[in-house]
N, C-alpha and C positions, 0 to 999 in steps of 0.2 A: 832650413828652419825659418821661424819668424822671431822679426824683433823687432824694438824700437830706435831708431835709426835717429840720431844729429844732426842733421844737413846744414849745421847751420844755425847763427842767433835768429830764433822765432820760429824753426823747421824742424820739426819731426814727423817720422812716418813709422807706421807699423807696416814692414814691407818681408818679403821675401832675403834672408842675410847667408851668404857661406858658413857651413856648419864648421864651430869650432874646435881643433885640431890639439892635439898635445906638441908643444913647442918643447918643452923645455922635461927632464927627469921629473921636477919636482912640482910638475903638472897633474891635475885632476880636471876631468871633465861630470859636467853635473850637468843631469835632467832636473828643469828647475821646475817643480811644482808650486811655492807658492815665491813672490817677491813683491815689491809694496815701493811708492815714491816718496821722494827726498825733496825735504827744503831746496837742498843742492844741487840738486836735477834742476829745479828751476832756476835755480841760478846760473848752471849749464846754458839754459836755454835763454833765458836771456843774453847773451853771451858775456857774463860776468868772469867765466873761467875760461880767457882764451887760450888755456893748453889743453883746454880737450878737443881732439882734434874733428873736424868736418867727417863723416862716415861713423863716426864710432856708436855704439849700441850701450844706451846710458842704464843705471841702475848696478847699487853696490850693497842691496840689500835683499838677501836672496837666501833659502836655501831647496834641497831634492835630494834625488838619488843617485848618486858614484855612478859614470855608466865607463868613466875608462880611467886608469891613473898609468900614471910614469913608475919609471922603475924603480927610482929611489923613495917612493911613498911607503911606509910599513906602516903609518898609522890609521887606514881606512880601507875599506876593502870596495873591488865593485860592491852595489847593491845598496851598502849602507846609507843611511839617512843623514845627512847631515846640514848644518849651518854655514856660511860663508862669510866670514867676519870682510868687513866694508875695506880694512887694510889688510895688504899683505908683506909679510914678512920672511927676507931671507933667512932670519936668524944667525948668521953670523958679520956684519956690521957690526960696526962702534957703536950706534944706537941700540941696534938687535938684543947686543949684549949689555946694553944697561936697562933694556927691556921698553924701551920707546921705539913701538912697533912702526906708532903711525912717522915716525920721522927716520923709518929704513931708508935709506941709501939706493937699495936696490928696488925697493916695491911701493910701499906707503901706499894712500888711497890712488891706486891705480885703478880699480876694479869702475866701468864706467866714467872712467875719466879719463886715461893715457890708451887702456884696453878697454876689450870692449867687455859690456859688463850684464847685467842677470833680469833686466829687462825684455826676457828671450826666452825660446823654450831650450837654449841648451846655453851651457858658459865653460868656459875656459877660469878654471881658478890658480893662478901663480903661486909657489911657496905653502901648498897645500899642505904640509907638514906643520907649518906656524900659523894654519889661513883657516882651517875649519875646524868644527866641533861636531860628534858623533851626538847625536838627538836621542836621549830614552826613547823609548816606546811609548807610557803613557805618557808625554807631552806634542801636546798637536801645534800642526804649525804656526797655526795664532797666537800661540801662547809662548814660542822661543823667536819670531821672524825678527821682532824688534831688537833682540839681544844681537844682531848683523848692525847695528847701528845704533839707533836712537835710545836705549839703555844705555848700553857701554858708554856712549857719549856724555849723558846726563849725570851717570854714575860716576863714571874716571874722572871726567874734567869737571863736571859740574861739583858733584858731593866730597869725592875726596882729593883732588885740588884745594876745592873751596876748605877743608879742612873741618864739614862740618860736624860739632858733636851734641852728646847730651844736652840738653839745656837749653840749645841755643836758636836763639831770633833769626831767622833765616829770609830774604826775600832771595824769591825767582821774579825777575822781568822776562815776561813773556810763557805766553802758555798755550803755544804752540806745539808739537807733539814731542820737541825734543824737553821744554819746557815740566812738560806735564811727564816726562820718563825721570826728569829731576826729582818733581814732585815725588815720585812712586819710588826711586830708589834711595830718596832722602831720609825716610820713614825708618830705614835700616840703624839710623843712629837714634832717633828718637829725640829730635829740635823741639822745642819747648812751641814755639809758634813756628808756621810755614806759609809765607806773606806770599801770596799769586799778585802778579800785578799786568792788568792786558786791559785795554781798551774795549774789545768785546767783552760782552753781557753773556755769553752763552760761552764760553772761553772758563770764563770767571765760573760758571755753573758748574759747568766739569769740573774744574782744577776743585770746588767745592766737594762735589761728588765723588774725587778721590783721592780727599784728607787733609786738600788743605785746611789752616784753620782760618786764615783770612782770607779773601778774594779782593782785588778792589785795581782803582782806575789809578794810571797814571798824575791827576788832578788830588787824588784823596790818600796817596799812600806817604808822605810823609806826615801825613797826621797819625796815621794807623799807627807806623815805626816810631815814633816818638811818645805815643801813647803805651807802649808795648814794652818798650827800654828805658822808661825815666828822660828819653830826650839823648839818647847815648848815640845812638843808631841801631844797626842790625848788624851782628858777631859775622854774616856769610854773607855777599849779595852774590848773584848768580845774575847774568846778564846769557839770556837764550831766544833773543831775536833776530841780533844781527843788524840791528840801523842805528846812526849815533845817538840817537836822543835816548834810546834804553839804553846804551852801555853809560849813558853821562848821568843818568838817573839811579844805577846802580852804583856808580861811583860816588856821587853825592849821600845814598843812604847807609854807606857803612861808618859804621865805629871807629873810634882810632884804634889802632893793632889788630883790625880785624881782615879779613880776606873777600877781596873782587875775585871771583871765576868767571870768565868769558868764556861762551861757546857758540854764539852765534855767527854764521860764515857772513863776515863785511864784507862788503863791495864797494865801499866810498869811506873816508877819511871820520875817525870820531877825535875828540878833542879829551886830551887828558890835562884835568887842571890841575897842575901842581903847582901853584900860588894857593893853593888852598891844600894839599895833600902833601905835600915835603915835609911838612910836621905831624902826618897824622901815622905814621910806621903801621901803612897797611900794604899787604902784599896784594899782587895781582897776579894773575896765573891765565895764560892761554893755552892751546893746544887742541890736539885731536886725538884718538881711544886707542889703549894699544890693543882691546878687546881681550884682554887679559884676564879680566875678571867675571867672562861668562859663564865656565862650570859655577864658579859661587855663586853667580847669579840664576843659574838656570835652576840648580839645586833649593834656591831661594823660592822660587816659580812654582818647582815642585809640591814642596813643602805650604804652598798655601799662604807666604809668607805676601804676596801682592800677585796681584793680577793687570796684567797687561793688554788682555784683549782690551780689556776698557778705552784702549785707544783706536780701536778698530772702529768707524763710522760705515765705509762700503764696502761690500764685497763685489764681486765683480770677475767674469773670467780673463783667462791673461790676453785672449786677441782684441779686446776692450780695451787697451793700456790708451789708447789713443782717448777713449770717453773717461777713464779715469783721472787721466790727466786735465782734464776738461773740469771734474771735479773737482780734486783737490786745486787748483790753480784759483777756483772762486770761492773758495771757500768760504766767504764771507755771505756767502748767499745759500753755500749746500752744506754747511757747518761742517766741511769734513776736517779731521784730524788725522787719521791715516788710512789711507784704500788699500785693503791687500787683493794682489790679483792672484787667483791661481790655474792651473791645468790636473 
């Protein structure tokens, strides 16, 4: 088969890779027709995650068609269509069972990072019994691929982590694509304002275009938050960039008793002031998805309740993954938000 290949910080290839094989019972093999890149792939590549290993084939957001399972699968059948959630899950761990999929013992975001992962025309899915989701019919693959990642993410850790409800003053820092699946699943509770906050001007447009009620710069958003709350702060901040200066900017704009969620993957050290937060009893919440929540999400999808292609910018077939990445990587110049590739 072909796939996108790791050599390396700064080296990928779309090369010729051995077709992958069922290791394990609770193994499924997927023909991957549509899968899409990750903030975290590039962080990959950069070599921010040095335990991904040299040779491995990146990409954890994927799904296609069953083309073999192991013997212990009775939840999918060859053929069927399904989604490949970004973690996998043994399901019986001490995590497993308290349902903190992404912090399995046995699997966690392995998919493109420890194995190799759905940047490929075939994958190898671990703990496929806890790992996918059986795809309706009328839902096309644009409109569930994101729920492999950048939903569940935005969702889980971002909105309900962050605890948010009715009413409530909300900032996202950053409005990047996990950013903007914030946005979209945030809506689900019905926050009284929804504060986008991103440096780009065209970032800002979007996050406008679907719902936020504020847009605005790093430089103007504590006027906005103070304007909005009497000077209190904002009830949620959501920090979904990933570099110090947004998480210290979301930390600075919360209320006293109110809740920081961090979702952005850091690669370098951010500063938490607590000479100024020891007295303010706000919680802070990190982590990663346990993808738990995508029938309800998908159901949601269904139902007309938000629409998620709106984060699709290119489309592109998959032995392009090499030009795709080309794209999403400048994004600043090709305005992309997420490339989905397919076969």
């Amino acid at each position: 088969m072909k796939a996108l290949v790791y050599d390396g910080p700064g080296e990928i290839e779309w090369r010729e890779h051995p077709d992958p094989k069922l290791q394990e019972d609770t193994d499924i093999i997927l023909k991957v027709t549509s899968t899409t890149i990750c903030g975290t792939d590039t962080h990959i590549i950069k070599g921010g995650v040095p335990t991904a290993p040299h040779g491995t084939v990146l990409g954890h957001e994927g799904l296609g068609i069953v083309k073999e399972i192991g013997a212990a699968i009775n939840n999918v059948q060859v053929g069927d269509r399904v989604l490949a959630t970004c973690v996998s899950a043994c399901g019986h761990c001490r995590f497993c069972k308290s349902r903190q999929y992404g912090q399995c013992l046995n699997g966690g975001w392995v998919l493109g990072h420890t194995v190799d992962g759905l940047q490929a025309e075939y994958g190898r899915i671990p703990f496929a019994q806890n790992s996918v989701y059986k795809i309706p019919d009328e839902l096309s693959d644009e409109q569930v691929i994101f729920l492999t990642d950048v939903l569940a993410t935005g969702y889980e850790v971002g909105v309900l982590l962050g605890k948010v409800s009715p009413g409530d003053t909300i900032v996202i820092v950053g409005a990047g694509p996990v950013g903007l699946s914030t946005l979209l699943t945030s809506k689900l509770f019905s926050p009284a304002n929804i504060v986008v906050v991103d440096p780009v001007e065209n970032r800002r447009e979007v996050a406008l275009q679907m719902g936020a009620t504020h847009a605005t710069t790093p430089e103007e958003v504590h006027a906005v938050v103070a304007d909005l709350t009497e000077g209190l702060g904002a009830d949620v901040t959501i920090e979904a960039a990933g570099f110090p200066a947004p998480f210290e900017l979301a930390v600075d704009l919360v209320r006293p008793g109110g809740h920081i969620a961090n979702i952005g993957v850091h690669e370098e050290p951010a500063t938490l002031h607590l000479e100024t937060l020891w007295a303010k009893q706000v919680t802070l919440t990190t982590g990663i998805p346990s993808a738990l929540t995508v029938p309800a999400l998908m159901k949601a999808i269904a139902a007309g309740t938000f629409d998620p292609t709106a984060l699709v910018t290119h489309r592109l077939p998959l032995h392009e993954m090499e030009k795709g990445y080309d794209i999403f990587r400048n994004a600043a110049e090709t305005k992309a938000l997420k490339v989905v590739l397919s076969q």
